[in-house]
N, C-alpha and C positions, 0 to 999 in steps of 0.2 A: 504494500500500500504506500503510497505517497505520502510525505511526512512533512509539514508544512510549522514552521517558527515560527512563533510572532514578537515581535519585540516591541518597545515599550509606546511608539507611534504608533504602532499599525491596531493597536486595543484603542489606543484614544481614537483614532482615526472616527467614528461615526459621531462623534460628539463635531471635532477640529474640523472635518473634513464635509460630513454629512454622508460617510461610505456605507452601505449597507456591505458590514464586511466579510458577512456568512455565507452572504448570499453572492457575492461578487467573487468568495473561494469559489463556490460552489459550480460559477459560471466559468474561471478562469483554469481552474482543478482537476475541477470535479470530484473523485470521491477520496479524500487525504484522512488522514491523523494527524490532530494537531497539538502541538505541543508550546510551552513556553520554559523560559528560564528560570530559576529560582529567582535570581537577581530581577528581572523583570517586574515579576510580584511584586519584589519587595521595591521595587522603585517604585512602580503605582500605587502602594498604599503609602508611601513617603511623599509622593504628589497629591493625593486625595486629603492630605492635612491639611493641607492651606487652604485659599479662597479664591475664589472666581470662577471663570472657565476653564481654565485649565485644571482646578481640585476637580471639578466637576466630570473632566471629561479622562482623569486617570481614577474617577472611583465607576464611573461606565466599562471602565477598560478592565478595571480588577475584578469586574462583574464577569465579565465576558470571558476574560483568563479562567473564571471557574468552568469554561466551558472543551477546555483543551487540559493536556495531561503536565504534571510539572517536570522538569527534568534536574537533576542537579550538577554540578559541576566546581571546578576549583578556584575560578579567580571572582572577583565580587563586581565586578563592574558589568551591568548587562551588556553594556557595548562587546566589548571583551569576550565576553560568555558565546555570546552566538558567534562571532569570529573563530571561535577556537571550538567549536560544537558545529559551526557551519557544515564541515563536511558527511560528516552524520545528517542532516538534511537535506530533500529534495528542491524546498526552497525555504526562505526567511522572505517574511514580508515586514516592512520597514516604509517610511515617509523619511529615512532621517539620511539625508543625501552623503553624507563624509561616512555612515555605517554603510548603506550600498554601493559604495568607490571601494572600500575595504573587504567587504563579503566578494564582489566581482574579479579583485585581486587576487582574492583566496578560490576563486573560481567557484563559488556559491553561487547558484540563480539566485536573483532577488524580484518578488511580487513589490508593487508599489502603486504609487497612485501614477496613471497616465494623462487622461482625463479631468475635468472637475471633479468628481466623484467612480470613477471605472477604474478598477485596479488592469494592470499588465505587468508582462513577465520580460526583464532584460537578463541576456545570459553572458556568462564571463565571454 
């Protein structure tokens, strides 16, 4: 099965972005296992403290990470995490343009936003 990352934009993304982001795997995928980073969590529940739209839209995101399986790993930084976990996945989805320059380097496909709201697939 196809094994799909999400890192710490690509969970805010329907809040930030307006993605419907289950559903634009689902069109871009099709049928994956999705996974995220421990550090990922834990960086959205450290965003979801504060205030505004951005708390708002990393406590959507830690919502939706309950919807993918957690993985764990050794260094603490999610950037990091997935870099170094990339090749164990099919793909990582990410908004965060210096994480998909780095995943692409490491020759990780990366999903991201193409469109206003349509995700697409760039390959190393």
């Amino acid at each position: 099965m196809t094994v799909v990352a999400m890192d710490t934009s690509a969970l805010m993304m329907p809040v930030e972005a307006g993605v419907r982001l289950f559903d634009e795997l689902d069109r871009v995928v099709g049928d994956y296992d999705c996974v995220v980073p421990r550090a990922v969590v834990e960086e959205l529940d450290s965003l979801s403290q504060g205030g505004g739209e951005e708390a708002t839209a990393a406590s959507v995101g830690a919502d939706l990470a309950t919807r993918c399986r957690t993985v764990d790993h050794e260094v603490s930084y999610a950037d990091d995490a997935l870099v170094e976990l990339g090749p164990r996945f099919d793909y990582v989805v990410t908004n965060d343009a210096p994480l998909r320059e780095r995943l692409l380097d490491a020759g990780v496909p990366v999903i991201h936003i193409r469109a206003q709201n349509k995700l697409a697939v760039s390959k190393p």
